[in-house]
C-alpha positions as CSV (number, residue, x, y, z in Angstrom):
1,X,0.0,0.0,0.0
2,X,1.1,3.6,-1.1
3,X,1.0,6.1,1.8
4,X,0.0,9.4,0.7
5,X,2.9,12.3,1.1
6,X,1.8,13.8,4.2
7,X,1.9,10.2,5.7
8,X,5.3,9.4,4.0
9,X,6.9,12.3,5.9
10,X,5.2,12.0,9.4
11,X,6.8,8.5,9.3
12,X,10.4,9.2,7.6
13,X,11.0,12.0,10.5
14,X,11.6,9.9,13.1
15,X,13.8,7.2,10.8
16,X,17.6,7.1,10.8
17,X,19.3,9.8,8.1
18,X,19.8,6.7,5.5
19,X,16.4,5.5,5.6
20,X,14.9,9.3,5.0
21,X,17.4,9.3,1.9
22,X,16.0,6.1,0.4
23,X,12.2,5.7,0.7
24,X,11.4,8.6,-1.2
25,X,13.7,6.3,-4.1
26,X,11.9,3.5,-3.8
27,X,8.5,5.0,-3.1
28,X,9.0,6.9,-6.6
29,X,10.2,3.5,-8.6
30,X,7.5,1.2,-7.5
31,X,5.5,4.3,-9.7
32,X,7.6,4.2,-11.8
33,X,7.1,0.2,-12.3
34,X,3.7,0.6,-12.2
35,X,3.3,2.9,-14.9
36,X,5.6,0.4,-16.9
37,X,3.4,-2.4,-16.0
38,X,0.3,0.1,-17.2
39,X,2.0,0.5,-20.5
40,X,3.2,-3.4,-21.0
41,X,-0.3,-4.4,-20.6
42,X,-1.5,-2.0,-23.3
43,X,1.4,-3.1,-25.7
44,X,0.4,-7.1,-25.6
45,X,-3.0,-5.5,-26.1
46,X,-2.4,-3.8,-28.9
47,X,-0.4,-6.7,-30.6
48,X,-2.7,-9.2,-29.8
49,X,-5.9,-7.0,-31.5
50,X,-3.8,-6.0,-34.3
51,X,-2.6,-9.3,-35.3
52,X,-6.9,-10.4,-35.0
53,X,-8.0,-7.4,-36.9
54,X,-5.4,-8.4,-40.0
55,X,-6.3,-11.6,-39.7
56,X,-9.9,-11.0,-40.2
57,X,-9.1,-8.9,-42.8
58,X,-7.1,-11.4,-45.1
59,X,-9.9,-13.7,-44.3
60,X,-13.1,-11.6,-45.1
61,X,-11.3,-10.4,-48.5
62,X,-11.6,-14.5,-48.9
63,X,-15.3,-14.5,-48.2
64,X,-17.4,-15.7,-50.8
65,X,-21.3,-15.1,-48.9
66,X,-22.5,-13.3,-46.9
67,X,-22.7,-16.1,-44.3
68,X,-19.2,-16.3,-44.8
69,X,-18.5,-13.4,-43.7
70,X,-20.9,-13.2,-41.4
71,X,-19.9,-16.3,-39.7
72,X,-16.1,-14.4,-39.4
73,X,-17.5,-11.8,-37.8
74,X,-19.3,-13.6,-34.8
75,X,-15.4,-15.5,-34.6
76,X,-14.2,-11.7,-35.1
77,X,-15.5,-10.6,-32.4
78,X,-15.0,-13.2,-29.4
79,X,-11.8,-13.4,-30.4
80,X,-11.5,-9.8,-29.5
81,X,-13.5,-10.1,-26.2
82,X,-11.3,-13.4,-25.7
83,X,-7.9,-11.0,-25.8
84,X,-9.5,-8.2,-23.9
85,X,-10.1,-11.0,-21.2
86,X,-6.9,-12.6,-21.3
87,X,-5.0,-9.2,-20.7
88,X,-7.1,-7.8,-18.5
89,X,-7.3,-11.3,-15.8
90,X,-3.0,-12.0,-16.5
């Protein structure tokens, strides 16, 4: 659990001189890590639903009926609710 600023500093006062130097390090790069995480998670996302949407294309330029393409859009689109799941829940 984060502390807010305010409660950062109450406690660090009373800590030895080397502790005050590094918590506010750490405290700032679990952030940072957790922005990087953030950003990971929308990378695979992207890749993942860019690699389905060109697939789908390639396959609906294929499609001879409208069932066809129908059909590849129903797949289409769980496949894209099945990424959004999968990188959401890892």
């Amino acid at each position: 659990m984060l502390l807010p600023g305010i409660g950062v500093s109450k406690l660090l006062a009373g800590a030895p001189k080397l502790v005050s130097m590094i918590a506010p390090s750490f405290i700032s790069s679990i952030g940072e890590a957790s922005v990087e995480a953030v950003h990971s998670k929308n990378d695979e996302l992207n890749l993942k639903l860019n690699i389905a949407n060109k697939e789908y294309n390639r396959l609906a330029a294929q499609a001879t009926s409208p069932l066809q393409l129908s059909l590849l859009e129903d797949e289409y689109r769980k496949t894209v609710e099945s990424i959004n799941n999968d990188v959401i829940n890892d």
